[in-house]
PyMOL Python script that loads the backbone (N, CA, C, O; Angstrom):
from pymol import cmd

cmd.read_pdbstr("""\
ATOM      1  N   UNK A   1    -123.147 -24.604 -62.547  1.00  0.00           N
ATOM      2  CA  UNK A   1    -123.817 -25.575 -63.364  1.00  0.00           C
ATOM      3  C   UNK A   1    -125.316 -25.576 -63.095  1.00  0.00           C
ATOM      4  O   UNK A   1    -126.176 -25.904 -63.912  1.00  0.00           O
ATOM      5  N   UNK A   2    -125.547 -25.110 -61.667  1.00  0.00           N
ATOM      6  CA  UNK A   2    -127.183 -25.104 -61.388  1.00  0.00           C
ATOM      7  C   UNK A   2    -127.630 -24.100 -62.220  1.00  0.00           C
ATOM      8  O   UNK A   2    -128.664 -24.147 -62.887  1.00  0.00           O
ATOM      9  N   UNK A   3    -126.968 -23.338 -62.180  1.00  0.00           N
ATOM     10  CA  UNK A   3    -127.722 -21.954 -62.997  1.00  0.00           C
ATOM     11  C   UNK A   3    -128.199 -22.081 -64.121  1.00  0.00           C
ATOM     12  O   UNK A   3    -129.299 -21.595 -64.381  1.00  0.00           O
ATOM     13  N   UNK A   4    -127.335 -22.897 -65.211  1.00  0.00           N
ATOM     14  CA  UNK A   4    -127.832 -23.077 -66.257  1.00  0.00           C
ATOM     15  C   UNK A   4    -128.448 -24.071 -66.780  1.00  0.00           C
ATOM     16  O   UNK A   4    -128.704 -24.179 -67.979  1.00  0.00           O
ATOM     17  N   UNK A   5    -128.803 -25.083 -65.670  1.00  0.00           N
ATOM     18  CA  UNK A   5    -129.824 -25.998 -65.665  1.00  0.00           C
ATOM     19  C   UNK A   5    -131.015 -25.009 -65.672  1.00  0.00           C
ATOM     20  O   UNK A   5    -131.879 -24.981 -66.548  1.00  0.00           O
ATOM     21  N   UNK A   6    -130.945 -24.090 -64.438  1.00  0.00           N
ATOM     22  CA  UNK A   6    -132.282 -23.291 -64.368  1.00  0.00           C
ATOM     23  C   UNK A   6    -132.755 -22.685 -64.889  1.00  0.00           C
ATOM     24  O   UNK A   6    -133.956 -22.420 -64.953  1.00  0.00           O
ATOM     25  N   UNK A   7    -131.538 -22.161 -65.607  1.00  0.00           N
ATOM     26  CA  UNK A   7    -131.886 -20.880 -66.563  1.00  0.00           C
ATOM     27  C   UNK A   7    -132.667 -21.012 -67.894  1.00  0.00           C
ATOM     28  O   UNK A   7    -133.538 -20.292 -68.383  1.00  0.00           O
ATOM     29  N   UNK A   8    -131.988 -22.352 -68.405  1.00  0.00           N
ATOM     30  CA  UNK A   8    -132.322 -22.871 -69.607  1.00  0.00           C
ATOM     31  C   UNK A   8    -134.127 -23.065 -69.648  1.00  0.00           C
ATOM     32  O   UNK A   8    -134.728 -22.230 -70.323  1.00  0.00           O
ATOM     33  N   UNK A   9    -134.748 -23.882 -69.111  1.00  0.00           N
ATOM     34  CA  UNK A   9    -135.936 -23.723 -69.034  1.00  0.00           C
ATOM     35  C   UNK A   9    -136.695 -22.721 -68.891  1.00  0.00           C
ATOM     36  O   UNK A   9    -137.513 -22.657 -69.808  1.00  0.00           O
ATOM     37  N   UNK A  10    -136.796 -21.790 -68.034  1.00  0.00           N
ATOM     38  CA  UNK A  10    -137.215 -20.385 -67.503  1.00  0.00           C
ATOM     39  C   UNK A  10    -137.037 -19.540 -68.749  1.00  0.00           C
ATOM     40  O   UNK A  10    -138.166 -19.223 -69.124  1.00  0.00           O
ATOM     41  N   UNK A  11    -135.864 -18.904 -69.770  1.00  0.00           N
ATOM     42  CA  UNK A  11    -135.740 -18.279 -71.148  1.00  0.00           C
ATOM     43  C   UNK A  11    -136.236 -19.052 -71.578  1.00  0.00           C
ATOM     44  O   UNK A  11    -137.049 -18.420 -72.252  1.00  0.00           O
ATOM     45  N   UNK A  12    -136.473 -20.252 -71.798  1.00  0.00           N
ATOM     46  CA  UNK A  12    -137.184 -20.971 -73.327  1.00  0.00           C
ATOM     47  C   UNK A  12    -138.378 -20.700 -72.613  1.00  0.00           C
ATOM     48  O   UNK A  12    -138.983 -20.311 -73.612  1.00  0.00           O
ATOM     49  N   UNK A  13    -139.335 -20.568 -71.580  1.00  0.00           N
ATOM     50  CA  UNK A  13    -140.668 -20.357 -71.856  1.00  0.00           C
ATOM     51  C   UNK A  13    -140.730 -19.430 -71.703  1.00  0.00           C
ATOM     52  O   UNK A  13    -141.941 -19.207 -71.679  1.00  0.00           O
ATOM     53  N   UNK A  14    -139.894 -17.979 -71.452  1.00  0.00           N
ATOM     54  CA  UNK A  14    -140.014 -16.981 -71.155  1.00  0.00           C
ATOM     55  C   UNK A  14    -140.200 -16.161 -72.919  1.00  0.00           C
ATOM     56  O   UNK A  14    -140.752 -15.109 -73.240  1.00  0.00           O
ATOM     57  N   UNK A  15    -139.596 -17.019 -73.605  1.00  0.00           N
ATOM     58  CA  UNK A  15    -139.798 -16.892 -75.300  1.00  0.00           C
ATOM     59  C   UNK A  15    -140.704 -17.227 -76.095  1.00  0.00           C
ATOM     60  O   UNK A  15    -140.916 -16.742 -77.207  1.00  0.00           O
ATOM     61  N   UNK A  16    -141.522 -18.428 -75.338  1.00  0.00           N
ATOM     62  CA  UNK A  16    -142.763 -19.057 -75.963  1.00  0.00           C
ATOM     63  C   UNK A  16    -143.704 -18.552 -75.638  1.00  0.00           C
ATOM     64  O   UNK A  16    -144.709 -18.808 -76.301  1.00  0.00           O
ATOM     65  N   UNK A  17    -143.830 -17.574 -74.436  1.00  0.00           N
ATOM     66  CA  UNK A  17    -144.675 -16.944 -73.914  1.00  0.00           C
ATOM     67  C   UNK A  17    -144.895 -15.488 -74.566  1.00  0.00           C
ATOM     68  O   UNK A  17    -145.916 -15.162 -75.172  1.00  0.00           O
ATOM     69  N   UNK A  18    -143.704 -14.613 -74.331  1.00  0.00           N
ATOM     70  CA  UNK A  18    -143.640 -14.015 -75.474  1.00  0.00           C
ATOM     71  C   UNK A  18    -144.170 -14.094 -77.306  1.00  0.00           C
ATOM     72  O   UNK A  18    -144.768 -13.287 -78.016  1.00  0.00           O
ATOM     73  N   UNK A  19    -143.692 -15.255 -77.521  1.00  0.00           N
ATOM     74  CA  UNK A  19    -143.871 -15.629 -78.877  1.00  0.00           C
ATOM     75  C   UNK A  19    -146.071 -15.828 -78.772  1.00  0.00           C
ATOM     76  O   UNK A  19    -146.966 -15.484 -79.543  1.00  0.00           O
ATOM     77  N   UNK A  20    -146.065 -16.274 -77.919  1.00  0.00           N
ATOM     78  CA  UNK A  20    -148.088 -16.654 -78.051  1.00  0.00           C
ATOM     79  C   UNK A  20    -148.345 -15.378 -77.914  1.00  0.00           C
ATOM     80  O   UNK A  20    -149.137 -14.993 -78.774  1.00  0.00           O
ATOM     81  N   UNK A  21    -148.013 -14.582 -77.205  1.00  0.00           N
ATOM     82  CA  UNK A  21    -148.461 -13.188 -77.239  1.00  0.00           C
ATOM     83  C   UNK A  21    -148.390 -12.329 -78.267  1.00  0.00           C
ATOM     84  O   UNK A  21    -149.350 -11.577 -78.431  1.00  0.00           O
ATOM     85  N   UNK A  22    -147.498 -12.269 -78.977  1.00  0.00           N
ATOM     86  CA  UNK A  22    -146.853 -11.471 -79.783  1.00  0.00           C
ATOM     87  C   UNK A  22    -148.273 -12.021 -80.877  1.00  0.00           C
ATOM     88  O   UNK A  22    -149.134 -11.150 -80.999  1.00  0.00           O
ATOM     89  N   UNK A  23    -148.504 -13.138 -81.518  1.00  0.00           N
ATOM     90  CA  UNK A  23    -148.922 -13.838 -82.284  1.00  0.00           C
ATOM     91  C   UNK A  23    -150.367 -14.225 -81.946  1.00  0.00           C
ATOM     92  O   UNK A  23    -150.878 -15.125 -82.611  1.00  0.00           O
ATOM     93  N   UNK A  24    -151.053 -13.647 -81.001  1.00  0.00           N
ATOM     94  CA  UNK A  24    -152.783 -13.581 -80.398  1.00  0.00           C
ATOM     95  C   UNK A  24    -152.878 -14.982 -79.869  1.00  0.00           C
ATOM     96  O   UNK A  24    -153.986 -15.512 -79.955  1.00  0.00           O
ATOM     97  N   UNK A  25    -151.998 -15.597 -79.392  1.00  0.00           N
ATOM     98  CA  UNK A  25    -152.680 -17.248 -79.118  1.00  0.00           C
ATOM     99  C   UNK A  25    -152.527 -16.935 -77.368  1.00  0.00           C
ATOM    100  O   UNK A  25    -151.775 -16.153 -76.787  1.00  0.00           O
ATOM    101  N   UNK A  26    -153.693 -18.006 -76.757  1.00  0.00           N
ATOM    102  CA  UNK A  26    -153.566 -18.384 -74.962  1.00  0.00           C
ATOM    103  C   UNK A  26    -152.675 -19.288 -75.010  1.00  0.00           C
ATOM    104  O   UNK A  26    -152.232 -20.087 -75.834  1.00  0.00           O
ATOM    105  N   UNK A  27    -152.462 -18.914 -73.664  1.00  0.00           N
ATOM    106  CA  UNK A  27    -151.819 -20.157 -72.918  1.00  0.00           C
ATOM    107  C   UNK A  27    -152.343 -21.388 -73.110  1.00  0.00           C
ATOM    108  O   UNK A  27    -151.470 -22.209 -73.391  1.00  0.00           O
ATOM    109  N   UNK A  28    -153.720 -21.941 -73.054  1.00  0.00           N
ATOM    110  CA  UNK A  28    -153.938 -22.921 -73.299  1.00  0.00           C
ATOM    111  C   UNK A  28    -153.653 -23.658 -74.980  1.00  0.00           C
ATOM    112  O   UNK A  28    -153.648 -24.827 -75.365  1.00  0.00           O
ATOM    113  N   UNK A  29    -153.476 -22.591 -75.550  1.00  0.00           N
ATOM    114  CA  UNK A  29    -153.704 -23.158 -77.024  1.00  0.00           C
ATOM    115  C   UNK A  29    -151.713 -23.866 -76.756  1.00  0.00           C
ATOM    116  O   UNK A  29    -151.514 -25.071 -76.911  1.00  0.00           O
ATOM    117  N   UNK A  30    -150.843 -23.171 -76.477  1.00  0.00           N
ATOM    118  CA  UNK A  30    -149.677 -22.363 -76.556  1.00  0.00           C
ATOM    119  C   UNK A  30    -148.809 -23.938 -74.969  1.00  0.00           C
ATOM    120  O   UNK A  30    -147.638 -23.985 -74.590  1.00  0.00           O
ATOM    121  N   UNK A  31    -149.953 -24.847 -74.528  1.00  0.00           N
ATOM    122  CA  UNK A  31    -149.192 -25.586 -73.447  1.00  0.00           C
ATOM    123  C   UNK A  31    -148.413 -27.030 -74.143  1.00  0.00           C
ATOM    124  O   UNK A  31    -147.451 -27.574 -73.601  1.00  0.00           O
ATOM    125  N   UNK A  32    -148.910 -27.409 -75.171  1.00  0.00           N
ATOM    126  CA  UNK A  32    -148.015 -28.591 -75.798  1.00  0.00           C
ATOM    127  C   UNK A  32    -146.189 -27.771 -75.654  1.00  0.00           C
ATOM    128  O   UNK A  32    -145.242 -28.167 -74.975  1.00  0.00           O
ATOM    129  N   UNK A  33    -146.259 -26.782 -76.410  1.00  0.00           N
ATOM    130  CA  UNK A  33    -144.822 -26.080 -76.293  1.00  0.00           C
ATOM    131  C   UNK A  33    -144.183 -26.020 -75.088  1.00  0.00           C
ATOM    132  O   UNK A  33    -143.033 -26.350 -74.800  1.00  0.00           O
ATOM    133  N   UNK A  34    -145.298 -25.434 -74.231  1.00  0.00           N
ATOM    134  CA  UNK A  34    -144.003 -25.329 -72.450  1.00  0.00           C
ATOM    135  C   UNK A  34    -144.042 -27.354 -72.391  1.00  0.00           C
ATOM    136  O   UNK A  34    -142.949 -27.824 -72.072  1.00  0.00           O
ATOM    137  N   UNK A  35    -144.982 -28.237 -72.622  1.00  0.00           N
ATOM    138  CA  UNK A  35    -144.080 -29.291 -72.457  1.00  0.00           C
ATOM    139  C   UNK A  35    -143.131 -29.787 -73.194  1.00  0.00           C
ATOM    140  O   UNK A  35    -142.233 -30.515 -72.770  1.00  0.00           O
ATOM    141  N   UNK A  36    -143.286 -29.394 -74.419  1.00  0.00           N
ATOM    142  CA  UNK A  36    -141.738 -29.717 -74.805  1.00  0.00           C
ATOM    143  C   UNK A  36    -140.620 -29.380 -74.776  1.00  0.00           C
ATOM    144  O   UNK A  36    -139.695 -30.076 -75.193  1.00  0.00           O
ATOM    145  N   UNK A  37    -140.471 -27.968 -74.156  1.00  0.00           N
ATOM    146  CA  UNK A  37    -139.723 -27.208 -73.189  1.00  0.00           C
ATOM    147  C   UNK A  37    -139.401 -27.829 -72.052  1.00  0.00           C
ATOM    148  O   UNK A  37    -138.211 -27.678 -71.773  1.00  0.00           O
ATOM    149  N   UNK A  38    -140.058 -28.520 -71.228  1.00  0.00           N
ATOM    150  CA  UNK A  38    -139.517 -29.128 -70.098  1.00  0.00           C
ATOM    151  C   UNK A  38    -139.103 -29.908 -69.996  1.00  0.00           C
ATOM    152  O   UNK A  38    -138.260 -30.148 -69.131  1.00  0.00           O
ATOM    153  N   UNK A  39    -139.667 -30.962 -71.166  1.00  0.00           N
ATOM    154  CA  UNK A  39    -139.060 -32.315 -71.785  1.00  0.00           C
ATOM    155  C   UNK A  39    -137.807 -32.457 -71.933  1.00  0.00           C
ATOM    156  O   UNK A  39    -137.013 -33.188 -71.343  1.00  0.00           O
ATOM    157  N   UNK A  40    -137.552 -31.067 -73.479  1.00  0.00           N
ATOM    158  CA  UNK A  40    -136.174 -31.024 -73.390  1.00  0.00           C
ATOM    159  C   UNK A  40    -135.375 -30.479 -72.405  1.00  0.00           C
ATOM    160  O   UNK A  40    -134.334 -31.078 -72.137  1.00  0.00           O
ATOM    161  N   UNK A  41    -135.631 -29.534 -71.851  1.00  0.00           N
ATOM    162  CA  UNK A  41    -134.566 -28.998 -70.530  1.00  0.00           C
ATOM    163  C   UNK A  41    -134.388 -30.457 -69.298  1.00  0.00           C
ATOM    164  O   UNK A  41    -133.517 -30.438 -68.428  1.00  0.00           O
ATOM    165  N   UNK A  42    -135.421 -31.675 -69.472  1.00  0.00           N
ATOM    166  CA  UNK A  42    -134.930 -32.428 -68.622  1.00  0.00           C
ATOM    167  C   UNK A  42    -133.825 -32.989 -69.450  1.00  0.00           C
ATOM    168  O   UNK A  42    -132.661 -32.916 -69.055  1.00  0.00           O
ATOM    169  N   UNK A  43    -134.165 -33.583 -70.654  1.00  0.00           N
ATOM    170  CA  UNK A  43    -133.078 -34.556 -71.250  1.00  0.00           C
ATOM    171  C   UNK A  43    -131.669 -33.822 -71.104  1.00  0.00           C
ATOM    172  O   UNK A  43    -130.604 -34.436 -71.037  1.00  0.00           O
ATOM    173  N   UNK A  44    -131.832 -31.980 -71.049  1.00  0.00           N
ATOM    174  CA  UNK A  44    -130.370 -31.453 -71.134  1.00  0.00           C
ATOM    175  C   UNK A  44    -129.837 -31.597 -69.700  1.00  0.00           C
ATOM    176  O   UNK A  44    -128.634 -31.626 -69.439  1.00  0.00           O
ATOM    177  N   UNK A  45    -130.925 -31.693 -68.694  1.00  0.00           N
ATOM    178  CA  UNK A  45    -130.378 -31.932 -67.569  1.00  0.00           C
ATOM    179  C   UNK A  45    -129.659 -33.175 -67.177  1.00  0.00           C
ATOM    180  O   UNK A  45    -128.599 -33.356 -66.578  1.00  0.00           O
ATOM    181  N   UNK A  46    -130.583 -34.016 -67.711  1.00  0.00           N
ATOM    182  CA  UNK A  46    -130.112 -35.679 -67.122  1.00  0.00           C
ATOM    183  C   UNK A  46    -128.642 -35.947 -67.954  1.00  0.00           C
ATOM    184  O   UNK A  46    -127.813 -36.436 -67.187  1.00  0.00           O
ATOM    185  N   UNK A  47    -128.201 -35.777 -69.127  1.00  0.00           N
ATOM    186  CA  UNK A  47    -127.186 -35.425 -70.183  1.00  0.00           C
ATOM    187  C   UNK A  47    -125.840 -34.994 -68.761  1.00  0.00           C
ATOM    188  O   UNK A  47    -125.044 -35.709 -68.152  1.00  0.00           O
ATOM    189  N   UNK A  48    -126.146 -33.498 -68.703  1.00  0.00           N
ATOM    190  CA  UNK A  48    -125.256 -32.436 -68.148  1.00  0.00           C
ATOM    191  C   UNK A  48    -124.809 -33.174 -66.798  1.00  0.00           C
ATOM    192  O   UNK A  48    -123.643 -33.107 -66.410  1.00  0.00           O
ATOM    193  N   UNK A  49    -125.997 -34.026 -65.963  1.00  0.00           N
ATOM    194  CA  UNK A  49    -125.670 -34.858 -64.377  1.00  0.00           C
ATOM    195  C   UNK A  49    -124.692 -35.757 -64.768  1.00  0.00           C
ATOM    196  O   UNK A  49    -123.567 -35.763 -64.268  1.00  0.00           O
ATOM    197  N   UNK A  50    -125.323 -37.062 -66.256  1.00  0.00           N
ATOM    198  CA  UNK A  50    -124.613 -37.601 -66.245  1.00  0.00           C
ATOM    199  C   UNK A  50    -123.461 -37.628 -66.420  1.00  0.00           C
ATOM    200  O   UNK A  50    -122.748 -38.466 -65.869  1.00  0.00           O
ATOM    201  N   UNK A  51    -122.839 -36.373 -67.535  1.00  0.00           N
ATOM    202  CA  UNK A  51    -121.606 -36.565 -67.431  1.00  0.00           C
ATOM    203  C   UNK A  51    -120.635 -35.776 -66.143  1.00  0.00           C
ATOM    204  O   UNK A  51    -119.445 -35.744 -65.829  1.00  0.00           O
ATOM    205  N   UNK A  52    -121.607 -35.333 -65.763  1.00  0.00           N
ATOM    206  CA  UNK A  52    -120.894 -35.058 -64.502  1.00  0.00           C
ATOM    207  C   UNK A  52    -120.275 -36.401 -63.651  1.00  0.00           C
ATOM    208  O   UNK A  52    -119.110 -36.789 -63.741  1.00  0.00           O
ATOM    209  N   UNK A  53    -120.902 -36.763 -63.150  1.00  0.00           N
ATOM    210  CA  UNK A  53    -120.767 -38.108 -62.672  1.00  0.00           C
ATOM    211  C   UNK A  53    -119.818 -39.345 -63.430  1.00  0.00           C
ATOM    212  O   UNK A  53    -119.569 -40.408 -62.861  1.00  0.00           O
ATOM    213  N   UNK A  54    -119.412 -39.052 -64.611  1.00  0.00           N
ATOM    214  CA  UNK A  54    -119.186 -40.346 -65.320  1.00  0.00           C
ATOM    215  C   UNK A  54    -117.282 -39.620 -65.344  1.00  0.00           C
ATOM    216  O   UNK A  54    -116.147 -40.093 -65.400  1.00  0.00           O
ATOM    217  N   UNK A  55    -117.945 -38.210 -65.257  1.00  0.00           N
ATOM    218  CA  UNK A  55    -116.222 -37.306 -65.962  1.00  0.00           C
ATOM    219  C   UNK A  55    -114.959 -37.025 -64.663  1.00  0.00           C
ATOM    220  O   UNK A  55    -113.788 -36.665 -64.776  1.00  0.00           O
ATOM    221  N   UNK A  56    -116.029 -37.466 -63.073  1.00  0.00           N
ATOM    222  CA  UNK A  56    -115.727 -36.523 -61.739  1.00  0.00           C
ATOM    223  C   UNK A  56    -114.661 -37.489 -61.397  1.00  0.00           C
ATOM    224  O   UNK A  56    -113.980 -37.325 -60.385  1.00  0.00           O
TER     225      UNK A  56
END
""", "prot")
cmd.dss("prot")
cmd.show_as("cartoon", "prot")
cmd.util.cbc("prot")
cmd.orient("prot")
């Protein structure tokens, strides 16, 4: 289950990063995206704990 907590974040910016490159933009232009990347990989995290906890 850790793994794909971890994983999930790490490929999604590993794609957005890709994707700014591919498409001439910096990192700086390109950082609203990694936070909404982390945003969501928390909400999938806090989601995935809770039902851990609610299901155990």
């Amino acid at each position: 289950m850790l793994k794909i907590i971890v994983l999930v974040p790490l490929i999604l910016s590993l794609l957005w990063f890709g994707y700014l490159k591919t498409n001439g933009y910096t990192l700086s232009q390109g950082k609203q995206g990694f936070t909404y990347i982390l945003v969501l990989s928390s909400v999938i995290a806090l989601f995935y704990t809770l039902m851990l906890f609610l299901t155990h």
